[in-house]
C-alpha positions as CSV (number, residue, x, y, z in Angstrom):
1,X,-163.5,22.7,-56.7
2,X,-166.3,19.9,-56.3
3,X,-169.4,20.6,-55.4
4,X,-169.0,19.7,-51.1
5,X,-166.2,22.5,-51.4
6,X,-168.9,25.0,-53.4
7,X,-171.3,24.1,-50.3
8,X,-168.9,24.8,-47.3
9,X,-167.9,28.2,-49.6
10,X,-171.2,29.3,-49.5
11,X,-172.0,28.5,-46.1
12,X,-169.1,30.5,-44.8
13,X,-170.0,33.4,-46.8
14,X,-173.1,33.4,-46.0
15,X,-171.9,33.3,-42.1
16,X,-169.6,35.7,-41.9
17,X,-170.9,37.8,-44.7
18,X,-167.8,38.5,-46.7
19,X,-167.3,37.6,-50.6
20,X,-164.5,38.8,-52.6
21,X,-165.1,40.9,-55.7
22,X,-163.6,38.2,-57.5
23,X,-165.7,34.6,-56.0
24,X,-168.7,36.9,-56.9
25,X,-168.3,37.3,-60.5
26,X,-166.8,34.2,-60.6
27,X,-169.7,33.1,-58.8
28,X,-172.3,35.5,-61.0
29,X,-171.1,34.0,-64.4
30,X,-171.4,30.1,-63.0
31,X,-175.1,31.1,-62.1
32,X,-175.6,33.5,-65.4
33,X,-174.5,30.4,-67.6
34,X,-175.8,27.5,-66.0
35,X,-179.5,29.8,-65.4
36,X,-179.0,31.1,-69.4
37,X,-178.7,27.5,-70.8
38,X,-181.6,26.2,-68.9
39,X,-184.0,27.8,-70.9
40,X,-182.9,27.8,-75.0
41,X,-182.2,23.8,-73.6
42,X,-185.8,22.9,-72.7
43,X,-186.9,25.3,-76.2
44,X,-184.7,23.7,-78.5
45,X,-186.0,20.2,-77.6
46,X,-189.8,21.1,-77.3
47,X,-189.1,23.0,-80.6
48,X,-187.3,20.3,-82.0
49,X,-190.1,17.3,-80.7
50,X,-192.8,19.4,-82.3
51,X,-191.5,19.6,-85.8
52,X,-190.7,15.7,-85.4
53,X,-194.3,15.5,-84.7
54,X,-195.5,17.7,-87.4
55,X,-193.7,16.0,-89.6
56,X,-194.3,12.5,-88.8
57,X,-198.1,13.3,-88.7
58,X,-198.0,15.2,-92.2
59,X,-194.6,13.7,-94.4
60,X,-195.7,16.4,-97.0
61,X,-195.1,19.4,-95.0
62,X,-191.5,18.9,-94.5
63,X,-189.9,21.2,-96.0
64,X,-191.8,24.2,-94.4
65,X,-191.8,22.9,-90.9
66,X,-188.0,22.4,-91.2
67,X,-187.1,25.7,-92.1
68,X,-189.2,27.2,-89.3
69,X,-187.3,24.7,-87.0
70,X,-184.1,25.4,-87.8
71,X,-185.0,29.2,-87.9
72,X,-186.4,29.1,-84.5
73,X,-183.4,26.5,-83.5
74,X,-181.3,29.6,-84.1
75,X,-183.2,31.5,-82.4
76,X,-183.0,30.0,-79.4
77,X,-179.6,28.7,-79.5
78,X,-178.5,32.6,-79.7
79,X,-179.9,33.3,-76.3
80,X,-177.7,30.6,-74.9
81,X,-174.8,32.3,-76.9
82,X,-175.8,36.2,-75.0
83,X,-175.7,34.1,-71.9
84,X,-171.9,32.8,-72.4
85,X,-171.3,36.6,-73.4
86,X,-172.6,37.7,-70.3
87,X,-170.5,34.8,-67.8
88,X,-167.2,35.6,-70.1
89,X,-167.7,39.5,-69.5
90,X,-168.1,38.5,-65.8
91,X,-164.9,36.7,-65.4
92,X,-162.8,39.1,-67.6
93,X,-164.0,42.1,-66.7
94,X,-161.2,44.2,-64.8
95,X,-161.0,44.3,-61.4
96,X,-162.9,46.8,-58.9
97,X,-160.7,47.5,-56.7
């Protein structure tokens, strides 16, 4: 489905006001990953262009500053991770009626 179809969907739901059970969670886990990735993408690179900073500013302090990036890399990359739990729990998921 490209994205003029995903357009003229919407529009006709929104219209008539009728969305099957299964284009919403279909629709819910498209919005729950792309929304979930946004964020632990814009942390992992400000995380990641502070510690090149930090260490291109002090050489010496390498070590430290990259174990608390790749800590908080992990950190950060786990959210994204709950997020793909959550869209694959929303497409899977049994069917309400």
């Amino acid at each position: 489905m490209n994205s003029m179809h995903l357009l003229d969907f919407l529009a006709q739901t929104a219209t008539n006001g009728s969305l099957s059970p299964v284009s919403a969670r279909l629709l819910a886990a498209g919005l729950a990953m792309g929304l979930g990735a946004i964020g632990p993408g814009i942390g992992l690179g400000i995380g990641t262009w502070g510690a090149t900073q930090a260490i291109g500013r002090n050489p010496d302090a390498e070590g430290p500053i990259r174990t608390a990036m790749i800590l908080g890399l992990g950190f950060a990359e786990a959210v994204a991770i709950y997020s793909l739990v959550v869209a694959l729990v929303l497409i899977f998921a049994a069917p309400t009626s």
